[in-house]
C-alpha atoms as one frame of an Amber mdcrd trajectory, in Angstrom:
protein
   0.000   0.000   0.000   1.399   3.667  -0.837   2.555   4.994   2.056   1.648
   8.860   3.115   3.016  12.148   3.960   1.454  11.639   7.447   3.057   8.244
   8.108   6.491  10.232   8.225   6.419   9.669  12.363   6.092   5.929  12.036
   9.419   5.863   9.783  11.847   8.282  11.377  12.299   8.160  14.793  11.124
  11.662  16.711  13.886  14.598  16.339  13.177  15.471  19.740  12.994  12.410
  21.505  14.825  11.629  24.464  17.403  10.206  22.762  20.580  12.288  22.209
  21.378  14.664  19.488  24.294  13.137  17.869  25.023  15.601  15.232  25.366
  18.355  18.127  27.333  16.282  20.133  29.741  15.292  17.212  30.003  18.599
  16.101  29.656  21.559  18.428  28.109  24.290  17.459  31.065  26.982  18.871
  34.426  26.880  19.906  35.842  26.823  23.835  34.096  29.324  25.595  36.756
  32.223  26.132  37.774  32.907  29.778  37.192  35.980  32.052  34.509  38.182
  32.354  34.260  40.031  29.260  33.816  36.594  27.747  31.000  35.790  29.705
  29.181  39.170  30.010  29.511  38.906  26.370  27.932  35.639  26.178  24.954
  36.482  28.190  23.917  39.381  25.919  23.899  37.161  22.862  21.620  34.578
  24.957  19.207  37.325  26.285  18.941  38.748  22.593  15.904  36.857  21.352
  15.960  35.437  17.440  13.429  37.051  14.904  13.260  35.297  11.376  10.681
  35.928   8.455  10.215  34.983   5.153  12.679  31.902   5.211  12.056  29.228
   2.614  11.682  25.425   4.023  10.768  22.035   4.674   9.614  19.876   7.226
  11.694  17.374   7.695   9.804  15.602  10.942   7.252  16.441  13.257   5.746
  15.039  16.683   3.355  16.000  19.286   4.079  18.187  21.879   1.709  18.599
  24.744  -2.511  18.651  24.382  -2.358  20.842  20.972   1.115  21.799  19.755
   3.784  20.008  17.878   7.509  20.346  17.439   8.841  20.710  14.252  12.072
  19.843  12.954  12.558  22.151   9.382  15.181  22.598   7.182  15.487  25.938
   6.447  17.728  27.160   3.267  19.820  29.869   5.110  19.689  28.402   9.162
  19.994  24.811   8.342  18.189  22.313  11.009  15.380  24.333  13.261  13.452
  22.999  16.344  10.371  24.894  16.297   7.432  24.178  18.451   4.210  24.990
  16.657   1.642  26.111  19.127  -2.015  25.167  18.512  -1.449  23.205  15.044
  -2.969  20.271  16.561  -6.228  22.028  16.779  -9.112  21.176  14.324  -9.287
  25.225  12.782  -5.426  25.764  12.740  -4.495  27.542   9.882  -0.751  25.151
   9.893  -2.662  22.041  10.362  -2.629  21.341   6.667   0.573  23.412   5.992
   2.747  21.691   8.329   3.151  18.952   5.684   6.808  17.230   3.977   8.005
  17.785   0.992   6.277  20.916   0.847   7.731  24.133   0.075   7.401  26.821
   2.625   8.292  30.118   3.816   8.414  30.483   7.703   9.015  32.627  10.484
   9.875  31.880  14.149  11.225  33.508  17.261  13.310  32.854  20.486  16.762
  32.027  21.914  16.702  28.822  23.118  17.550  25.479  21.232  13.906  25.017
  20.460  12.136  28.500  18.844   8.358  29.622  18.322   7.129  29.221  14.862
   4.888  32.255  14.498   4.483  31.807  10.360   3.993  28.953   7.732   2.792
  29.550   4.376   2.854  27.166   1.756   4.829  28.494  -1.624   4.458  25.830
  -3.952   6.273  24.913  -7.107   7.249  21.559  -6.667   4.656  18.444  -7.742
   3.918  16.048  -4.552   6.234  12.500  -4.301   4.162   9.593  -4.885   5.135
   5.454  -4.541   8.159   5.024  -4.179   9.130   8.490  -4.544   7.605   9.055
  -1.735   9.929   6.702   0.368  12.804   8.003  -0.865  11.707  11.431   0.330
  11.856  10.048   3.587  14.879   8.477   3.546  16.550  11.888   2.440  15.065
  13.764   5.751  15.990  10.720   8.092  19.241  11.476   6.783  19.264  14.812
   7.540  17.557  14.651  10.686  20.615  12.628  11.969  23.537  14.491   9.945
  22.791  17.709  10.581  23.762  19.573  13.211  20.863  22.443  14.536  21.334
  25.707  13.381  24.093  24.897  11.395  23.394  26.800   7.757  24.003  24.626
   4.272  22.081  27.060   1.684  24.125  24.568  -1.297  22.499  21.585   0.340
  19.294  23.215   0.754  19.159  23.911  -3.082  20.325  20.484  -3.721  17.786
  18.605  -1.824  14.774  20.853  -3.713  16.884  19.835  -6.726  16.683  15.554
  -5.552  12.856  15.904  -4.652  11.618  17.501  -8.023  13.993  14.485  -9.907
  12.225  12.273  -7.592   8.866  13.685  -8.399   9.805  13.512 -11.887  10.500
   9.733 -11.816  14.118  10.007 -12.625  15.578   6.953 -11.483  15.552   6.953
  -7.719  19.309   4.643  -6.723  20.686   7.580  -9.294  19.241  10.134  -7.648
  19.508   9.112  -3.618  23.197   8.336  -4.670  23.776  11.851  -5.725  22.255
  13.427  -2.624  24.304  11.163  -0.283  27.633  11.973  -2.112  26.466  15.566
  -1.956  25.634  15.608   1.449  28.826  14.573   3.008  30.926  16.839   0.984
  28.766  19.825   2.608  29.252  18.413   6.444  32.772  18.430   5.532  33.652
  14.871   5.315  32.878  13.561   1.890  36.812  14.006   0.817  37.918  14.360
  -2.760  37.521  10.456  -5.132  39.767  11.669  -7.440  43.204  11.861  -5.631
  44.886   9.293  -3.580  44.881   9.844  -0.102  47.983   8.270   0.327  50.113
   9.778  -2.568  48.421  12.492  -3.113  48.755  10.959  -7.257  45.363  11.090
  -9.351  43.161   8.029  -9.103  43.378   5.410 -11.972  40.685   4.096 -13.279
  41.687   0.238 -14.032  43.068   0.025 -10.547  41.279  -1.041  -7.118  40.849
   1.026  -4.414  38.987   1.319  -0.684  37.734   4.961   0.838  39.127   5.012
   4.214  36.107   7.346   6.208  38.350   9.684   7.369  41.081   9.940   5.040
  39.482   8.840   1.884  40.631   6.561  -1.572  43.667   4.114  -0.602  45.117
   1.095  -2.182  43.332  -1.352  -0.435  45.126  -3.631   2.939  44.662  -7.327
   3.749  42.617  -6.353   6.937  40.509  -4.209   5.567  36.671  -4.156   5.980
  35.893  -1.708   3.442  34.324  -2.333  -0.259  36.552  -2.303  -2.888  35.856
  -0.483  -5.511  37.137   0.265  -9.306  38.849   3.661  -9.679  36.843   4.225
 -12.890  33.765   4.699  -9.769  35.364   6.939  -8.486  35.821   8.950 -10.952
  32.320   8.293 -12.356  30.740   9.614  -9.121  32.983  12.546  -8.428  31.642
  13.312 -11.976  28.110  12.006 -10.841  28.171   9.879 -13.355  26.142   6.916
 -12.869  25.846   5.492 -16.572  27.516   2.659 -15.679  25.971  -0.026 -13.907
  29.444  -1.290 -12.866  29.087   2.561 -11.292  26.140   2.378  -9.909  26.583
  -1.065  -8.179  29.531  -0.251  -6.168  28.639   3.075  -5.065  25.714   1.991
  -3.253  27.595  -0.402  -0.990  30.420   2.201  -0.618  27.833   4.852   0.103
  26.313   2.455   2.242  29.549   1.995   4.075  30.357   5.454   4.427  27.008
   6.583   5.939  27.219   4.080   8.383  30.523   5.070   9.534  29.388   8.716
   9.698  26.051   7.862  11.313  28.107   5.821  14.491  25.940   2.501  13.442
  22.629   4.379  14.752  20.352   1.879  11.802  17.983   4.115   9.135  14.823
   3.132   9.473  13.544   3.794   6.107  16.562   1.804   4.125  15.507  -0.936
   6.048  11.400  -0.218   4.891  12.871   0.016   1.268  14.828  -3.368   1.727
  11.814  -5.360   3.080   9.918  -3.679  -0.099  11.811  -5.147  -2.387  12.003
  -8.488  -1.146   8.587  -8.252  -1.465
């Protein structure tokens, strides 16, 4: 049965959950604090100075109930990255964001506040993209539970942003999803800074050759590949075909998904995506 937009809670597990952030923990959002006491009367006036956004194109990425008639809202927003916002009253039956609140939907919002969780005080829907469907749909899904557990909060990546309205109109257009979601993934690492460069050698620094085999060390990137290691091999010519994003090949496309697959889970700390594993059980199907 096609799944829908408001099944996205029974797919990705709650932003806000008791569970810890792991993108804030792995990647603070500041530096040491500075010492004395013109470091911290500083600090105090930036926390007392409350937040005031308008007009921001995003998306929801995930949302889940928060007391009688609210909800928090996780949104990607194109110029603030991941935002917490609780949305107060969209539970009720005559909210004007009960139907807006919706993923994969364009939006422009506001909110307001200074602490890790703001006030939405404005959602209106902007349109322009056509709605995922099928499959589509589940791939949507897949691209904010990656997100959701990548990103770090308020951490802006406007290129990312544009490239993820970029993967859901492909997707909407039925261009062919393992393409598509293989693209986003390779583009989404590069932009949190550790997606490394597949055309060089991280060893010798010497251009990658295509006939020759290779493994992407997580941290370093491609090496000539050890007796020990646990890493996919992979051709050099996929390398190169998917810093190109080139996925012509089926050789290509093949070998980047278990590399990709490999990659993510390194990045992710082994925390399991719930909607690869929905896709998997789909197509055993």
């Amino acid at each position: 049965m096609p799944l829908t937009q408001n099944e996205s809670s029974s797919i990705i597990e709650p932003a806000g959950s008791s569970q810890p952030d792991h993108a804030q923990q792995a990647r603070p959002a500041g530096g040491a604090p500075r010492r004395g006491s013109t470091g911290t009367a500083s600090r105090s006036r930036f926390q007392e100075k409350e937040i005031r956004i308008a007009g921001q194109p995003a998306f929801v990425l995930h949302s889940y109930p928060y007391k009688e008639t609210s909800l928090i809202v996780d949104v990607f927003a194109r110029d603030h990255g991941r935002v917490a916002l609780v949305a107060k009253g969209a539970k009720r039956p005559h909210s004007k964001l009960r139907g807006v609140l919706q993923t994969f939907q364009p939006l422009s919002v506001g909110w307001t506040g200074k602490a890790e969780i703001k006030t939405l005080t404005d959602a209106e829907w902007i349109g322009g993209l056509l709605p995922l469907e099928k499959s589509a749909l589940l791939c949507g899904f897949y691209l904010n539970e990656l997100l959701l557990k990548l990103l770090a909060r308020d951490d802006p990546h406007p290129a990312l942003f544009d490239h993820y309205v970029a993967t859901l109109n492909q997707l909407a257009h039925d261009e062919p999803p393992p393409i598509v979601l293989r693209k986003f993934e390779r583009i989404l690492l590069k932009e949190t800074g550790v997606g490394g460069d597949f055309s060089l050698s991280s060893e010798t620094g010497a251009a990658i050759v295509a006939a020759d085999t290779y493994v992407v060390d997580p941290e370093q990137g491609p090496r000539s590949p050890r007796a020990d290691d646990t890493a996919p091999r992979v051709s050099g010519k996929t390398l190169l075909d998917m810093e190109r994003e080139d996925y012509s090949d089926s050789n290509t496309q093949l070998q980047s998904k278990f590399l990709m697959r490999f990659l993510l889970a390194h990045h992710l700390g082994g925390a399991p995506l719930n909607t690869r594993q929905i896709l998997l059980d789909l197509m055993q199907l």
